[in-house]
C-alpha positions, 0 to 999 in steps of 0.5 A: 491511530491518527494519519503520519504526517509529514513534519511532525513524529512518526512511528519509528522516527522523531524527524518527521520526514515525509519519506519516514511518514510514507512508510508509517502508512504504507507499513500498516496492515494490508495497505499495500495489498489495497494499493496493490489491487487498485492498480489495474482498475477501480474497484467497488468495496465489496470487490476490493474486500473479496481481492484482499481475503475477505479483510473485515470491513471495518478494516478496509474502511479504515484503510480506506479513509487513510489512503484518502486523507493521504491522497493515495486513493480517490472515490471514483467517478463511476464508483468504487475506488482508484488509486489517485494521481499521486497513488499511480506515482507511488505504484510506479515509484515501488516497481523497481523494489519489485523487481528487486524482490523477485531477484532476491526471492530467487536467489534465496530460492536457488541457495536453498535448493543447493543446500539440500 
């Protein structure tokens, strides 16, 4: 599968806005995990791969390559992978979505244990 890229289709949208390719990317299978375990340090592949649940390698490999073709994480300097510039700026840019889904998770917690 070829990288989303702004301007031209992508799944799920003909218009291709880069916020429609954006979440082609970041819909694919562990994407936001490895995103994710990248945001406190950099991480060898070994290290990466045991954090995301021992993902087959073929696939962290793949995932890998399109975050980078995406500048959405770098090889780092000393080794391993980071998350880039413009990846730290995604991270920031989701955290309000998680807070919204820690409210939303308890909420629907909460209506379910009144439920019982």
């Amino acid at each position: 599968m070829s990288l989303p890229k702004a301007g031209a289709p992508v799944r799920g949208s003909r218009t291709g806005r880069p916020v429609m390719a954006l979440l082609d990317i970041l819909g694919r299978r562990w994407t936001l995990r490895v995103i994710w375990e990248l945001r406190a340090s950099t991480l060898s592949f070994r290290d990466l791969q045991g954090l995301c649940d021992e993902m087959s390698p073929t696939v962290l490999n793949q995932r890998l390559r399109e975050l980078r073709d995406a500048e959405i994480v770098v090889l780092a300097q000393e080794g391993g992978y980071s998350l880039s510039k413009s990846g730290v700026e995604l991270l920031e840019a989701m955290m309000p979505l998680q807070k919204w889904s820690d409210k939303w998770g308890k909420n629907l917690y909460q209506k379910k244990e009144t439920e019982k």
